[in-house]
N, CA, C and O atoms as CSV, one atom per row, in Angstrom:
chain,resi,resn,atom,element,x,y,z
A,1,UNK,N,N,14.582,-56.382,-38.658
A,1,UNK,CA,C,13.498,-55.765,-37.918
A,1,UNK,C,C,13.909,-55.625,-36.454
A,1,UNK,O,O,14.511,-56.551,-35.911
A,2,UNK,N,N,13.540,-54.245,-35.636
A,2,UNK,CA,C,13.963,-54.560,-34.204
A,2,UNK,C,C,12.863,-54.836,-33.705
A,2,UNK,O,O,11.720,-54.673,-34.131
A,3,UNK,N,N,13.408,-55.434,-32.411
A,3,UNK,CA,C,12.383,-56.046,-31.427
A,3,UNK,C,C,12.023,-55.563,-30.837
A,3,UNK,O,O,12.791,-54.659,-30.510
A,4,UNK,N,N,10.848,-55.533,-30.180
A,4,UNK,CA,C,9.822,-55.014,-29.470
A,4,UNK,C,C,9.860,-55.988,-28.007
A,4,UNK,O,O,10.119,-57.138,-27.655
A,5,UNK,N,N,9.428,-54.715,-27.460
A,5,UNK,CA,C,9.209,-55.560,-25.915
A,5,UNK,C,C,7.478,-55.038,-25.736
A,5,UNK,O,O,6.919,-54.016,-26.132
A,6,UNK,N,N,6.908,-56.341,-24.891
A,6,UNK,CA,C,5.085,-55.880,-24.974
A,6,UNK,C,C,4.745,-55.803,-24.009
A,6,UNK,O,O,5.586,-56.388,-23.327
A,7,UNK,N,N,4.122,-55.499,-23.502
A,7,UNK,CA,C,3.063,-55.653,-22.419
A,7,UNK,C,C,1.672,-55.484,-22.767
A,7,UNK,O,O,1.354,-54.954,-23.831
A,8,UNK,N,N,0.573,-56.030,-21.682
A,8,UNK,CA,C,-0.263,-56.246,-22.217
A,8,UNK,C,C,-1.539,-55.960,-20.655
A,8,UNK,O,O,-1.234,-56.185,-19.484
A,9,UNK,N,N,-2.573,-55.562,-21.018
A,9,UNK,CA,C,-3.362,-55.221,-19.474
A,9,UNK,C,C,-3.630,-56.327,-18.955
A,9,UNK,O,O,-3.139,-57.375,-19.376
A,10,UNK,N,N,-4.555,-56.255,-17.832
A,10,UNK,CA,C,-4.943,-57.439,-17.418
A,10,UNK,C,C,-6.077,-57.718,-18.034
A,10,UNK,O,O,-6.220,-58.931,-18.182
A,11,UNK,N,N,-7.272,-56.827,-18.611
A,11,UNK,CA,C,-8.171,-57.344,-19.388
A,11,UNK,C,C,-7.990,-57.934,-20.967
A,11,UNK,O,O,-8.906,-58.325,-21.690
A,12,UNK,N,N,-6.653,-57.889,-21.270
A,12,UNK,CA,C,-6.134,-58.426,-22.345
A,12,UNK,C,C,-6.997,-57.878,-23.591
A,12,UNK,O,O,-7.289,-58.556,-24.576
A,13,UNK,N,N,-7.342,-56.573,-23.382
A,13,UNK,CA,C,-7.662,-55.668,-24.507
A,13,UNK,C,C,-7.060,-54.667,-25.236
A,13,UNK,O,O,-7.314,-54.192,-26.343
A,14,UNK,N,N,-6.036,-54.382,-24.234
A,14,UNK,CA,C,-4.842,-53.335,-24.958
A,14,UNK,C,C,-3.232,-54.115,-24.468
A,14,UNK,O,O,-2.885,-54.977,-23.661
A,15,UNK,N,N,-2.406,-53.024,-25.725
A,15,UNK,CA,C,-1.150,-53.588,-25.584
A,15,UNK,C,C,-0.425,-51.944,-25.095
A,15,UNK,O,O,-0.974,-50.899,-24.747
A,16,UNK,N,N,1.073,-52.331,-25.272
A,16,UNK,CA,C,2.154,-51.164,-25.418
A,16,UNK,C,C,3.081,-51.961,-26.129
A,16,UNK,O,O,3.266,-53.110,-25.728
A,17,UNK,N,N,3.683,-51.552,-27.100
A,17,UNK,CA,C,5.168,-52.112,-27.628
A,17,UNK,C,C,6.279,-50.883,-27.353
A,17,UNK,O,O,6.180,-49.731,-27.776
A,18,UNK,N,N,7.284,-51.396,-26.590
A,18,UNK,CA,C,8.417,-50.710,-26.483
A,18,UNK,C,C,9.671,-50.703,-27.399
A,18,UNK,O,O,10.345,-51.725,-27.269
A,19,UNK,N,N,10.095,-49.905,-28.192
A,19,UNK,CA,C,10.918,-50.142,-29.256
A,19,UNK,C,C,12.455,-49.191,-29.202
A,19,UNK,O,O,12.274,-47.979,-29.315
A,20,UNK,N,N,13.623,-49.554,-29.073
A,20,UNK,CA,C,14.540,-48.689,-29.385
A,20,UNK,C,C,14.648,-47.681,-30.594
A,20,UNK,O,O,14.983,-48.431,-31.511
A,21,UNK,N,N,14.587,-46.841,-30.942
A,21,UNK,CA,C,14.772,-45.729,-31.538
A,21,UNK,C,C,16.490,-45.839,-31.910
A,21,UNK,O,O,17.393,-45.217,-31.350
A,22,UNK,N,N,16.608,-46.818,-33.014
A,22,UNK,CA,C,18.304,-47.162,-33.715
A,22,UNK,C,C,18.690,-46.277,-34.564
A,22,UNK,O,O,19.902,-46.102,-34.695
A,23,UNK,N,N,17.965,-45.676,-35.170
A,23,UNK,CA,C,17.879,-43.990,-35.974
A,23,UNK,C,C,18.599,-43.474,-35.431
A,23,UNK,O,O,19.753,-43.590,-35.842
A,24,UNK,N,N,18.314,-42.462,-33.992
A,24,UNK,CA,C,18.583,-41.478,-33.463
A,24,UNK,C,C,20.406,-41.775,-33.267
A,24,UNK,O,O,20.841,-42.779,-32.703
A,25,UNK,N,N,20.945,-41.106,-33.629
A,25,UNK,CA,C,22.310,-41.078,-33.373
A,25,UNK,C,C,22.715,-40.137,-32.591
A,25,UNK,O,O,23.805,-39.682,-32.940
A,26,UNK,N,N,22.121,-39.514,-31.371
A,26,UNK,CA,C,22.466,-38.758,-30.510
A,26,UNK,C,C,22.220,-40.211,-29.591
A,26,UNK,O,O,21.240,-40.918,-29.358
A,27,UNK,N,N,23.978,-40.243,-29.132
A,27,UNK,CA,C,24.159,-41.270,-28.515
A,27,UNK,C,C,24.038,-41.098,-26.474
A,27,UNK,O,O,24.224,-41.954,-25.610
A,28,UNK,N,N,23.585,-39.346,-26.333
A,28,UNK,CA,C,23.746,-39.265,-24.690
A,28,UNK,C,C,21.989,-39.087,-24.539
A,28,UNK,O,O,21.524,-39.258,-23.413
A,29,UNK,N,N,21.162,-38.788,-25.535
A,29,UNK,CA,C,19.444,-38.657,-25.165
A,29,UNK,C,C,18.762,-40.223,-26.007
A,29,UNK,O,O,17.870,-40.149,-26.852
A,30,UNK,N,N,19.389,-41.545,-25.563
A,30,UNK,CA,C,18.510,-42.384,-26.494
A,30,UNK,C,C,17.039,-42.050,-26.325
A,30,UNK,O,O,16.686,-41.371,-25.361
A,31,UNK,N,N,16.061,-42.550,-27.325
A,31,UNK,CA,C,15.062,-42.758,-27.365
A,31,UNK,C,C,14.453,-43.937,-27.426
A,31,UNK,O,O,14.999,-44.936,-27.892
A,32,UNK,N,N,13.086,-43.909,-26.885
A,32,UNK,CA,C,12.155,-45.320,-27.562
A,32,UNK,C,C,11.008,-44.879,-27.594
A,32,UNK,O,O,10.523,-44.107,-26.767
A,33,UNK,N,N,10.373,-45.414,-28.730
A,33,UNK,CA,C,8.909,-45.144,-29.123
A,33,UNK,C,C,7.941,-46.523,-28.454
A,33,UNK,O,O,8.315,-47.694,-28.518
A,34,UNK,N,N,6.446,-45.985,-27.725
A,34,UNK,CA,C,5.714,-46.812,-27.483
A,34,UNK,C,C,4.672,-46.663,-28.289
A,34,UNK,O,O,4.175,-45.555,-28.489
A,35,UNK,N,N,4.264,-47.670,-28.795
A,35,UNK,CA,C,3.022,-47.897,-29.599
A,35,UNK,C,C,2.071,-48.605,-28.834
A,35,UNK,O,O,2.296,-49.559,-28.089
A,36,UNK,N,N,0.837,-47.984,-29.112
A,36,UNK,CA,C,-0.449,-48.235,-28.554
A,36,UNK,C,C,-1.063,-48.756,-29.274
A,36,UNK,O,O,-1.270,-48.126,-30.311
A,37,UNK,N,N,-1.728,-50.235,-29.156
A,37,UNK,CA,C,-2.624,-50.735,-29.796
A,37,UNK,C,C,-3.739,-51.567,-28.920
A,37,UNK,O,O,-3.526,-52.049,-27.808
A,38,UNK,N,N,-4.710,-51.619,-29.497
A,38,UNK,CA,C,-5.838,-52.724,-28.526
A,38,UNK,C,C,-5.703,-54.384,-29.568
A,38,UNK,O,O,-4.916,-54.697,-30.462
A,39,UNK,N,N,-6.450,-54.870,-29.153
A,39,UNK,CA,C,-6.304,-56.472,-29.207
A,39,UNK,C,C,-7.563,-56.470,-30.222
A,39,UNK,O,O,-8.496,-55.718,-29.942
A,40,UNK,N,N,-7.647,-57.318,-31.457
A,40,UNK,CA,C,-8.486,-57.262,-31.835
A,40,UNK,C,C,-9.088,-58.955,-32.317
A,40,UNK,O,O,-8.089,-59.674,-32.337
A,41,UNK,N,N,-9.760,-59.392,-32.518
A,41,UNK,CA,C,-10.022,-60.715,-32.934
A,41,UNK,C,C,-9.542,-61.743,-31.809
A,41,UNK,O,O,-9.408,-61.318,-30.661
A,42,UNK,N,N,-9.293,-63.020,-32.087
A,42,UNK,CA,C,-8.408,-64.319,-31.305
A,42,UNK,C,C,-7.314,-63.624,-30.622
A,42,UNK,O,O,-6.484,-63.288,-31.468
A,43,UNK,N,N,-6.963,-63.262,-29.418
A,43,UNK,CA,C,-5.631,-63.284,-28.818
A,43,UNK,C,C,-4.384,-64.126,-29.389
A,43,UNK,O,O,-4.340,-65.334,-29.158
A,44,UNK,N,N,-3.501,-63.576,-30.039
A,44,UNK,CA,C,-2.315,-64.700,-29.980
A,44,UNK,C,C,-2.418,-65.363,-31.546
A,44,UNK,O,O,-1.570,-66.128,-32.006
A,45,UNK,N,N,-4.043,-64.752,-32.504
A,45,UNK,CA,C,-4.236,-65.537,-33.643
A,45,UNK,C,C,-3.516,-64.409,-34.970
A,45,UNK,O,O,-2.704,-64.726,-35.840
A,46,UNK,N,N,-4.182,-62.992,-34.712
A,46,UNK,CA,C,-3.876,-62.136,-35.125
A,46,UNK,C,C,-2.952,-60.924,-34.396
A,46,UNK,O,O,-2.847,-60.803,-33.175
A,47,UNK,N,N,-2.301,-60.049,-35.400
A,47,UNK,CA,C,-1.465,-59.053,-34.495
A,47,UNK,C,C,-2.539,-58.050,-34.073
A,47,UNK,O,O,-3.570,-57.856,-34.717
A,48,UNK,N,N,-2.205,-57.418,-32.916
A,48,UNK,CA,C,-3.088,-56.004,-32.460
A,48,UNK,C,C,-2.925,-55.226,-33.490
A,48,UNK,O,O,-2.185,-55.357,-34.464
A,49,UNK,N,N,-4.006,-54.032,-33.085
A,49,UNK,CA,C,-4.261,-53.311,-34.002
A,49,UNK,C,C,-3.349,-51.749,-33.485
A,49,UNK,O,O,-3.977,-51.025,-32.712
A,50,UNK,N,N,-2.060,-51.322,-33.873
A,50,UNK,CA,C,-1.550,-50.127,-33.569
A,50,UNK,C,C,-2.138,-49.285,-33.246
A,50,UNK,O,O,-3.271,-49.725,-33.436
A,51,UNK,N,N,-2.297,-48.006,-32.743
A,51,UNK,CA,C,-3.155,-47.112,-32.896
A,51,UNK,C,C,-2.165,-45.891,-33.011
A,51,UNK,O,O,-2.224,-45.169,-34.007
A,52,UNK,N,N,-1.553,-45.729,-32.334
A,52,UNK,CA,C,-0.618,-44.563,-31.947
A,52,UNK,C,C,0.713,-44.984,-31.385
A,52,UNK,O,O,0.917,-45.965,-30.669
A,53,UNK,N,N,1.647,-44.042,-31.842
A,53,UNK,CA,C,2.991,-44.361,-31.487
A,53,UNK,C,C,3.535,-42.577,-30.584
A,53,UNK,O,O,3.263,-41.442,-30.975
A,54,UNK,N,N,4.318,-42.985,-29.375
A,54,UNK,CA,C,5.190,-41.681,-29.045
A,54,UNK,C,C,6.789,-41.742,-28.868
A,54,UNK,O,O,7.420,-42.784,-29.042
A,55,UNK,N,N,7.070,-41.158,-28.695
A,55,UNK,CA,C,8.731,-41.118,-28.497
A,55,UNK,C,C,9.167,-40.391,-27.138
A,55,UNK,O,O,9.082,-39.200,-26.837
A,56,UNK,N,N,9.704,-41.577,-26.351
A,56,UNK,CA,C,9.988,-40.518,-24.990
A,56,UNK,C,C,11.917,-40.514,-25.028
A,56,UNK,O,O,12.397,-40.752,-26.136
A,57,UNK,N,N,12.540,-40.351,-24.302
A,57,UNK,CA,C,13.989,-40.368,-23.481
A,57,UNK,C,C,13.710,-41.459,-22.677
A,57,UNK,O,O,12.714,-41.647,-21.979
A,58,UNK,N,N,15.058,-42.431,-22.902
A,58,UNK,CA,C,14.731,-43.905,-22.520
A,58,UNK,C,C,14.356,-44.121,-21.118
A,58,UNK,O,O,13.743,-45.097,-20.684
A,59,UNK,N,N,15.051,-42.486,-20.045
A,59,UNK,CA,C,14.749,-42.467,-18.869
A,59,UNK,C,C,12.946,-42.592,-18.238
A,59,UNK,O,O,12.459,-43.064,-17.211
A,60,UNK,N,N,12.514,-42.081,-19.143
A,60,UNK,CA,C,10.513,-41.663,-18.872
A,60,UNK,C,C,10.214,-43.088,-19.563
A,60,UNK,O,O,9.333,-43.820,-19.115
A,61,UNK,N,N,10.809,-43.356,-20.412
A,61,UNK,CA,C,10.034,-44.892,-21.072
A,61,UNK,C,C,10.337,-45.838,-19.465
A,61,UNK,O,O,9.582,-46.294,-18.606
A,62,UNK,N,N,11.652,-45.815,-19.626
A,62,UNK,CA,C,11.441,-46.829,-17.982
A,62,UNK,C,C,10.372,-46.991,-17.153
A,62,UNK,O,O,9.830,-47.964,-16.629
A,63,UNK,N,N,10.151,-45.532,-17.155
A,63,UNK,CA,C,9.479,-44.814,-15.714
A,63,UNK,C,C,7.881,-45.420,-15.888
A,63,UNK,O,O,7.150,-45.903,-15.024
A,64,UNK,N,N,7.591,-45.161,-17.599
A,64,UNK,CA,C,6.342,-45.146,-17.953
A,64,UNK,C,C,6.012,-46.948,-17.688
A,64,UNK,O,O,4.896,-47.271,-17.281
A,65,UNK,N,N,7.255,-48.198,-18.006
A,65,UNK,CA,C,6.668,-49.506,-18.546
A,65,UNK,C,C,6.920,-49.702,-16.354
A,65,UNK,O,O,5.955,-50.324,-15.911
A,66,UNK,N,N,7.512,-49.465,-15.692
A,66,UNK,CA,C,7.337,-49.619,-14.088
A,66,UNK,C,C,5.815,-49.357,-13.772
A,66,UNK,O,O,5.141,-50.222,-13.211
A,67,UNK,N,N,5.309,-48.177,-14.137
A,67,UNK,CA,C,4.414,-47.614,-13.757
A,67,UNK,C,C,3.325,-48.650,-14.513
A,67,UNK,O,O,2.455,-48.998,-13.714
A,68,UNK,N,N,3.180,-49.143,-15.654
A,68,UNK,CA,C,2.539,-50.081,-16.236
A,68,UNK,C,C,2.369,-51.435,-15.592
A,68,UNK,O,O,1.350,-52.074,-15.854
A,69,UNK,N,N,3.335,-51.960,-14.720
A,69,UNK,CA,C,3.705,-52.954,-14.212
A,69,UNK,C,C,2.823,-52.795,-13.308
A,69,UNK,O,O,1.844,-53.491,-13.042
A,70,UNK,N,N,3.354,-51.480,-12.659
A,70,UNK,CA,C,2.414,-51.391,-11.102
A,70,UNK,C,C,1.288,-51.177,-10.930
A,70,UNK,O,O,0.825,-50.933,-9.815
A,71,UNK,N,N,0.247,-51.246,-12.557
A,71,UNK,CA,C,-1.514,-51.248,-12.833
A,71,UNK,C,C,-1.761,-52.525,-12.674
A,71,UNK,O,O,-2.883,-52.797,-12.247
A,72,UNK,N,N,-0.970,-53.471,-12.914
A,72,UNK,CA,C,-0.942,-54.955,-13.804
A,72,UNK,C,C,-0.902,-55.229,-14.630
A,72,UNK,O,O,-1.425,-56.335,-14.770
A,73,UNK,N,N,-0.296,-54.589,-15.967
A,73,UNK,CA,C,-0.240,-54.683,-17.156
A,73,UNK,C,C,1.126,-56.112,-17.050
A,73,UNK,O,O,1.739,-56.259,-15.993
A,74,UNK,N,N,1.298,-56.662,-17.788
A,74,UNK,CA,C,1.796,-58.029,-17.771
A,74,UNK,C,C,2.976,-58.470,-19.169
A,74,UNK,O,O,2.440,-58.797,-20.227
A,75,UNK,N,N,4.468,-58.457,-19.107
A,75,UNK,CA,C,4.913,-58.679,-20.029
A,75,UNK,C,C,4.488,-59.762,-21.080
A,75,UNK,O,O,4.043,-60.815,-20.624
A,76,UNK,N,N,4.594,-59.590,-22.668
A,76,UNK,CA,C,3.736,-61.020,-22.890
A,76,UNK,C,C,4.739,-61.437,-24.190
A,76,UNK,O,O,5.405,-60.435,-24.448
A,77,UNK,N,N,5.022,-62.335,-24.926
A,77,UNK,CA,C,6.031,-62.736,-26.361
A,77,UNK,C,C,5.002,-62.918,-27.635
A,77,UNK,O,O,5.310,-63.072,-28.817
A,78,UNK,N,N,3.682,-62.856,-27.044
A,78,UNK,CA,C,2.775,-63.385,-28.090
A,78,UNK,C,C,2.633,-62.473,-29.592
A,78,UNK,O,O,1.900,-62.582,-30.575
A,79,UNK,N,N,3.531,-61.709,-29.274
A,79,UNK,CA,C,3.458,-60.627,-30.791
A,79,UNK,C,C,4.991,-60.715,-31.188
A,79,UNK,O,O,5.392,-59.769,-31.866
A,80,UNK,N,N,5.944,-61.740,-30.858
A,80,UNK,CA,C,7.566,-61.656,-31.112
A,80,UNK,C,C,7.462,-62.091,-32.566
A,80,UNK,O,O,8.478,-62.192,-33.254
């Protein structure tokens, strides 16, 4: 399984999972898909609930999890 990197808001109601795209064998445009999910039940008891997944160029995913950072969204392991 690959790993995911998370973040999580500060109201600890939604997530993002950041995922490499190991498929894609165009080795000069990698990709990664972020999945959107909110938090559902106990924090930390159950997994979030997915909602939607996109696929950017690893350059805009950067751009997008900085820009996440700089709301306060918060790296977290609780879904590793």
């Amino acid at each position: 399984m690959r790993r995911g990197y998370w973040l999580i808001n500060s109201n600890r109601s939604e997530v993002r999972r950041f995922t490499e795209d190991r498929a894609d064998e165009d080795q000069f445009n990698k990709y990664v898909f972020i999945d959107n999910g909110k938090i559902i039940g106990v924090l930390g008891k159950e997994p979030p609930l997915l909602q939607s997944r996109e696929e950017f160029k690893i350059e805009e995913a950067r751009e997008i999890w900085k820009r996440l950072i700089a709301q306060g969204w918060r790296r977290t392991n609780l879904f590793d």
